[in-house]
C-alpha positions in Angstrom: 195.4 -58.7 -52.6 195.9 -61.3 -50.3 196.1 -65.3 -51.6 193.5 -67.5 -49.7 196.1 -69.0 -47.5 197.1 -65.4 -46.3 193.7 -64.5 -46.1 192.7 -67.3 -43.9 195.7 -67.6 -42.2 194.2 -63.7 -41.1 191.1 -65.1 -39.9 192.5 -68.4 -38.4 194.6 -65.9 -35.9 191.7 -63.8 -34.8 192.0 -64.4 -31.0 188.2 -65.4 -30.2 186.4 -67.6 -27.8 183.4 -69.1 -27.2 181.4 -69.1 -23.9 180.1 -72.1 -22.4 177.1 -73.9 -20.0 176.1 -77.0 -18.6 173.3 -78.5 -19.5 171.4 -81.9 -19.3 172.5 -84.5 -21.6 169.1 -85.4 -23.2 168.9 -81.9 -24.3 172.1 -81.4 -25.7 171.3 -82.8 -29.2 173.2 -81.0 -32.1 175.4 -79.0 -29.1 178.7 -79.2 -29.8 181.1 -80.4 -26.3 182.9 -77.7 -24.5 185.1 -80.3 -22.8 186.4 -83.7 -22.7 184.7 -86.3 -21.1 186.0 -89.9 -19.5 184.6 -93.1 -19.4 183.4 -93.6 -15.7 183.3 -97.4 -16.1 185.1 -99.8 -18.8 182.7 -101.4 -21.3 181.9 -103.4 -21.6 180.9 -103.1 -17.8 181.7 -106.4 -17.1 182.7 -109.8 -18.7 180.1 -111.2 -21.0 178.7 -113.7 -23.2 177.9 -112.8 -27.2 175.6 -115.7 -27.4 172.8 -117.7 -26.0 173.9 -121.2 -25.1 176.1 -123.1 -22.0 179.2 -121.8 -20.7 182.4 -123.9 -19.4 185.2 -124.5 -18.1 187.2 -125.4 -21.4 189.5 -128.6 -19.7 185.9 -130.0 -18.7 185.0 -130.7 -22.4 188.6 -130.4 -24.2 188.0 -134.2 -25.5 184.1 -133.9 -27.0 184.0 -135.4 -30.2 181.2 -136.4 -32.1 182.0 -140.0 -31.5 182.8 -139.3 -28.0 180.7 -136.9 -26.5 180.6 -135.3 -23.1 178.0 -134.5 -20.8 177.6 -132.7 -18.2 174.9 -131.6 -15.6 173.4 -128.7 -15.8 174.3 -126.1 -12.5 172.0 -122.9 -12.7 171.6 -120.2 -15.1 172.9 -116.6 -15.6 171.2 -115.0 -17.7 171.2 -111.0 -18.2 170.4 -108.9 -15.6 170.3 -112.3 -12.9 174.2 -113.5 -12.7 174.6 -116.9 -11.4 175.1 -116.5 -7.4 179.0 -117.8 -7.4 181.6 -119.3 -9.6 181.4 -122.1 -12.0 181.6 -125.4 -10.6 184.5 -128.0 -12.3 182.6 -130.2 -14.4 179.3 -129.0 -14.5 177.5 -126.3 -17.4 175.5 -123.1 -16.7 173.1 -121.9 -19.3 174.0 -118.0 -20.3 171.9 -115.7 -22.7 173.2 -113.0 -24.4 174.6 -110.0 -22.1 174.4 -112.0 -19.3 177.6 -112.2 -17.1 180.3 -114.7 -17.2 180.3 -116.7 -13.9 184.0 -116.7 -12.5 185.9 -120.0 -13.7 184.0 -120.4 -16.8 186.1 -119.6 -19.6 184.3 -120.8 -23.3 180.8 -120.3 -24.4 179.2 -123.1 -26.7 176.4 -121.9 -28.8 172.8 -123.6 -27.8 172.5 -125.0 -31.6 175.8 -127.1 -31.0 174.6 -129.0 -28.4 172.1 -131.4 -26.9 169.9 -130.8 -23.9 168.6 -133.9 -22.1 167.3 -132.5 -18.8 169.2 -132.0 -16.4 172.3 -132.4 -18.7 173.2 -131.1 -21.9 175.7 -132.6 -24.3 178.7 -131.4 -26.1 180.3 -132.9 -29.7 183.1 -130.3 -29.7 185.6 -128.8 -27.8 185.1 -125.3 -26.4 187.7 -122.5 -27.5 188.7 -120.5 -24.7 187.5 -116.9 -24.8 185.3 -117.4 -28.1 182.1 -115.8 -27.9 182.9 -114.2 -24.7 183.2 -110.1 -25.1 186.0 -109.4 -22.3 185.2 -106.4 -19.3 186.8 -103.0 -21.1 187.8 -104.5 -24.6 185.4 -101.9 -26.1 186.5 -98.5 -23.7 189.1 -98.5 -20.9 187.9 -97.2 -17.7 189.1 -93.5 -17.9 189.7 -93.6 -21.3 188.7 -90.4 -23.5 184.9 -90.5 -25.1 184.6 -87.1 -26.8 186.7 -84.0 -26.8 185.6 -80.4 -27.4 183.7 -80.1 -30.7 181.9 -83.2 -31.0 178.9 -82.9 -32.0 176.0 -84.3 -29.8 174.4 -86.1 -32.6 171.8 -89.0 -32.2 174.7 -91.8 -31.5 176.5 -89.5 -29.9 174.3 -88.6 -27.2 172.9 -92.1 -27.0 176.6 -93.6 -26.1 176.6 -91.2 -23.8 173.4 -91.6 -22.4 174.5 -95.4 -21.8 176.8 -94.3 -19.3 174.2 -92.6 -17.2 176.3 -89.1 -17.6 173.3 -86.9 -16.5 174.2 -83.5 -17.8 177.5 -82.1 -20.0 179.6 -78.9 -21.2 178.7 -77.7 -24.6 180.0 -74.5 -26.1 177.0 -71.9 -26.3 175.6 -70.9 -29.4 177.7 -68.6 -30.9 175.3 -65.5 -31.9 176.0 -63.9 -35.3 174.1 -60.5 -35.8 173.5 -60.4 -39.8 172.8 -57.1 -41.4 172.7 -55.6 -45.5 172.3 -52.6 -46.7 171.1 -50.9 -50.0 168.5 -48.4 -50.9 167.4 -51.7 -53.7 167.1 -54.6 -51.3 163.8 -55.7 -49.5 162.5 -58.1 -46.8 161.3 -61.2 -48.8 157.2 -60.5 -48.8 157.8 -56.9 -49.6 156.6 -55.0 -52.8 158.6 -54.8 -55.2 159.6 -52.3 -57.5 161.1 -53.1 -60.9 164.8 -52.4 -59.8 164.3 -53.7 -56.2 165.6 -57.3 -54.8 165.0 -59.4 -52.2 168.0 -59.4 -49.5 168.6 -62.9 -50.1 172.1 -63.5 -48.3 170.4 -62.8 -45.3 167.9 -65.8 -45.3 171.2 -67.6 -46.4 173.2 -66.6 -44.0 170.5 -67.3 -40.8 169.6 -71.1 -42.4 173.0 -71.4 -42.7 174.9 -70.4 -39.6 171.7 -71.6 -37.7 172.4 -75.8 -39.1 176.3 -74.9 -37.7 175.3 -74.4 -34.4 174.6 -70.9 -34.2 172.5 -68.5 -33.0 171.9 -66.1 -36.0 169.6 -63.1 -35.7 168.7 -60.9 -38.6 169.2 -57.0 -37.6 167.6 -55.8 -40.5 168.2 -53.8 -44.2 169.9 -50.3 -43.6 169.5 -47.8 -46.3 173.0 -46.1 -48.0 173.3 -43.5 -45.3 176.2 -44.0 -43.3 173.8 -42.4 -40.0 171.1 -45.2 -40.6 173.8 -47.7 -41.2 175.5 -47.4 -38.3 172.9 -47.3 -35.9 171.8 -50.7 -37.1 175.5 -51.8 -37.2 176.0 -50.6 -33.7 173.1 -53.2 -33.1 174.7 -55.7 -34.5 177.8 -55.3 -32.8 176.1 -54.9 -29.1 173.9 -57.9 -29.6 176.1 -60.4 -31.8 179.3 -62.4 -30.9 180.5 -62.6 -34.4 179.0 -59.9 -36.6 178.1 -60.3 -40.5 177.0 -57.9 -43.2 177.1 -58.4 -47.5 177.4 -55.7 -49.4 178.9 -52.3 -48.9 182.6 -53.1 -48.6 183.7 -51.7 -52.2 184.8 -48.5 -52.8 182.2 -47.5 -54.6 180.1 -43.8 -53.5 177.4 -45.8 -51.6 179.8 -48.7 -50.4 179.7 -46.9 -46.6 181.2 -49.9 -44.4 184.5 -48.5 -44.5 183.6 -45.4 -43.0 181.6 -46.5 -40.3 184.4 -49.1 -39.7 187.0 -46.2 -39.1 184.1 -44.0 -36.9 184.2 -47.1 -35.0 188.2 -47.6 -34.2 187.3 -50.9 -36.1 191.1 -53.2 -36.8 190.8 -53.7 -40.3 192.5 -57.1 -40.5 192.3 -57.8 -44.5 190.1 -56.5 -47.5 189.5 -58.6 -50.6 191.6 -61.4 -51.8 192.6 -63.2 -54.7 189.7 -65.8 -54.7 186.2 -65.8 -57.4 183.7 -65.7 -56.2 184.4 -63.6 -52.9 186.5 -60.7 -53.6 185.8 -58.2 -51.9 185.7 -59.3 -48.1 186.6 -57.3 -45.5 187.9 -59.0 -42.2 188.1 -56.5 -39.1 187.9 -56.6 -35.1 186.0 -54.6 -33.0 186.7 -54.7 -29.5 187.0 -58.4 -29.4 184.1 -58.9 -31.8 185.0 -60.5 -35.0 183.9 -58.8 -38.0 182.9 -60.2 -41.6 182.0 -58.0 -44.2 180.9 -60.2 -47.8 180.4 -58.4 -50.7 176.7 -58.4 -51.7 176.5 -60.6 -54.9 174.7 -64.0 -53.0 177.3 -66.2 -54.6 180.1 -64.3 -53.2 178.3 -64.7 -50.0 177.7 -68.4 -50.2 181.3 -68.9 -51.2 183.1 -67.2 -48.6 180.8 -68.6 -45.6 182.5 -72.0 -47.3 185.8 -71.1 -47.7 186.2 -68.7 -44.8 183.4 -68.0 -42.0 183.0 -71.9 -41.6 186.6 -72.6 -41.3 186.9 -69.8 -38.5 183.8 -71.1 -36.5 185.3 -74.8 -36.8 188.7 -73.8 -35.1 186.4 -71.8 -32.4 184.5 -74.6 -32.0 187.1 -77.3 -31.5 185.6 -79.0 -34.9 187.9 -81.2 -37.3 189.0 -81.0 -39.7 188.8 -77.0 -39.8 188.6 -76.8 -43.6 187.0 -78.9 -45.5 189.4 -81.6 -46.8 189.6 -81.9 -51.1 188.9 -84.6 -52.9 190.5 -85.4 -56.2 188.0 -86.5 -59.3 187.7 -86.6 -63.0 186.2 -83.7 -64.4 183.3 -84.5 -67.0 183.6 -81.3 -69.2 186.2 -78.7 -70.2 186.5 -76.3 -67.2 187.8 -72.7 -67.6 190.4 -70.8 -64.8 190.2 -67.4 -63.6 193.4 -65.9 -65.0 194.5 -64.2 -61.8 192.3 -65.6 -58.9 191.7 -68.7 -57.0 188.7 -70.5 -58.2 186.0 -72.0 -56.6 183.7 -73.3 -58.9 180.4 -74.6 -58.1 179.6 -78.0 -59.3 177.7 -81.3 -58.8 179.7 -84.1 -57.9 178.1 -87.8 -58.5 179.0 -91.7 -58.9 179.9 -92.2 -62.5 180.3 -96.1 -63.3 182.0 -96.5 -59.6 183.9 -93.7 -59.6 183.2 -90.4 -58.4 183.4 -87.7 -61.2 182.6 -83.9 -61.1 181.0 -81.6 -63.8 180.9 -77.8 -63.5 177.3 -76.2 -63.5 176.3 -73.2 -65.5 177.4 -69.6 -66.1 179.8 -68.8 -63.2 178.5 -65.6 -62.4 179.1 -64.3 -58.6 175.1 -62.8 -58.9 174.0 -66.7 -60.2 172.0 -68.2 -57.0 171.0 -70.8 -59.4 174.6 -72.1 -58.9 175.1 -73.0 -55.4 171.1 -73.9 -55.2 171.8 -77.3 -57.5 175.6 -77.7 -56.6 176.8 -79.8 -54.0 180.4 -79.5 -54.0 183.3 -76.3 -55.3 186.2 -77.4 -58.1 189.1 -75.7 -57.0 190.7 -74.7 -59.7 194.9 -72.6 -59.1 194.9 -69.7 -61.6 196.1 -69.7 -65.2 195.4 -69.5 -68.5 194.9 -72.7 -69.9 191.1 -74.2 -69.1 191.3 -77.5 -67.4 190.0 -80.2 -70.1 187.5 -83.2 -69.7 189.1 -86.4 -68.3 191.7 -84.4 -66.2 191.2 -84.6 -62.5 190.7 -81.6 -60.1 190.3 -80.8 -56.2 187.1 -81.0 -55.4 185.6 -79.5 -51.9 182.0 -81.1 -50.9 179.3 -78.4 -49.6 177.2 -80.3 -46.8 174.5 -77.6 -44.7 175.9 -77.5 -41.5 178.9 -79.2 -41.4 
């Protein structure tokens, strides 16, 4: 068996692209970028002031004390939107708003509630500081300067800083479509009869709500039957219509486990099967044609593990989107934890603030068939193999679950 570095350094090296399309930026939300895009003006735009008061020429007002106060006449306004029609006159004020431009010459801004307006004039009690409350042309982006590369994704903010540059339409990567497929004479559609040794295909609906909240464009083929005639046709399917293709259960060894057959009828490159990881084990990783190939074993936690510790990772790198895997996070565990003797372990868990400090507890029997797991965990412990459980107090590697991400 393969450790989980080797087995995702297997998937990380499957030479795959996405396709990708133009469209308008306002309907790009949740796309992830294609390409890199450059500021077409420096921001801000131009030079502005941060409050609403009088700007001056600093030397015009360096001596205003309290005691000895200067005045000076008021010589038009600029406010935002209307810039005052020519420079700044020596010894005179201009009344600014916020956003409005900074008329050439002027170099301080004076807040309205530190000064006096009598008229025509207004009166200052303090010096100005040069450059205070004045946000400089490009001190925010550079003209030119990189927004977004490929990956980012288009999210509300996103799109909306965007949208403040007037860009009218980008490149985002096209939904990757992932055909998803199981198999088994036992599993039904959910709404189906059921009889007392049938289950609902659950890692299905997973798999679709899942890869849909990445970015994808899942599509459920169907439920084949353990005949390896009936399986294929539906897996051929799969493989015409998807980019990526994904089927649980099926991939042991056992007399109605039929992937592997149809794999080899298929000239399928078998690039790994099963590693030392629980839950997961056994996953078959294969090509065909340039189509990559998951096959997840068909216990649901199994599945849910290994779209986390290995489908996700692979769409990230396709995708441009960093981190790849999702970083770990050291915290205290709350109860005794037991190891797999022989495996990497993911095990699923809630992590929460405990008195500041973020601590981690283990949820209940860790049984690859136990949905109840990753329904009400929000995060894996990853725990090395050994014999010895990990006791309460100690802290462990901790990787967070978020839908989508």
């Amino acid at each position: 068996m393969l450790t989980y570095e080797e087995a995702l350094g297997k998937i990380l090296g499957i030479d795959w692209e996405i396709g990708t399309e133009r469209v308008a930026l306002l309907e790009a939300g949740g796309r992830h970028m294609a390409a890199s895009v450059q500021a077409p003006w420096p921001l801000p735009r131009y030079t502005n002031s941060a409050m609403d008061g009088f700007t001056v020429r600093c030397s015009d007002i360096e001596g205003a004390t309290p005691d000895t106060p200067v005045d000076l006449p008021i010589a038009g306004e600029s406010a935002a939107g209307h810039p005052l029609d020519g420079p700044i006159e020596p010894g005179t004020a201009v009344r600014i708003s916020t956003g409005a431009q900074i008329p050439d010459g002027a170099d301080g801004v004076v807040p309205t509630e530190l000064v006096d307006v009598k008229g025509e004039r207004v009166v200052f009690r303090q010096p100005a500081t040069p450059g205070r409350y004045i946000r400089r042309q490009g001190e925010d982006v550079a003209e030119g300067a990189n927004l977004f590369g490929r990956g980012k994704r288009l999210d509300p903010a996103t799109l909306a800083f965007l949208a403040m540059y007037n860009i009218p339409e980008v490149e985002v990567l096209r939904h990757p479509r992932v055909a998803i497929m199981t198999s088994g004479d036992e599993v039904k559609h959910h709404g189906a009869e059921l009889g007392e040794t049938d289950i609902v295909g659950v890692n299905i609906y997973y798999l679709e709500q899942e890869l849909r909240a990445f970015g994808c464009e899942p599509r459920i083929i169907g439920i084949a039957p353990d005949e390896p005639a009936k399986f294929r046709a539906m897996f051929e399917e799969a493989v015409d219509w998807g980019d990526v293709i994904v089927s649980t259960a099926g991939v042991s060894v056992g007399e109605h486990d039929i992937v592997h057959e149809v794999l080899r009828d298929m000239k399928a490159d078998i690039l790994m099967w099963r590693s030392a990881v629980r839950p997961g084990k056994p996953l078959l990783v294969a090509t065909i044609g340039k189509k990559p190939y998951f096959g997840m074993p068909g216990n649901p936690v199994s599945v849910c593990a290994n779209t986390e510790i290995y489908l996700k990772p692979f769409l990230r790198q396709a995708m441009g989107i960093a981190p790849i895997c999702t970083p770990l996070e050291r915290m205290e565990l709350l109860v005794d934890c037991p190891r797999d003797r022989g495996r990497l372990f993911f095990v699923y868990a809630r992590a929460a603030v405990v008195n500041g400090n973020w601590k981690v507890e283990p949820l209940g029997h860790q049984s690859s068939g136990n949905l109840s797991n990753a329904a009400h965990g929000n995060c894996l412990i990853v725990l090395e193999p050994g014999d010895e459980k990990v006791s309460a107090g100690e802290m462990v590697d901790v990787m967070r679950i978020a839908v989508g991400k």
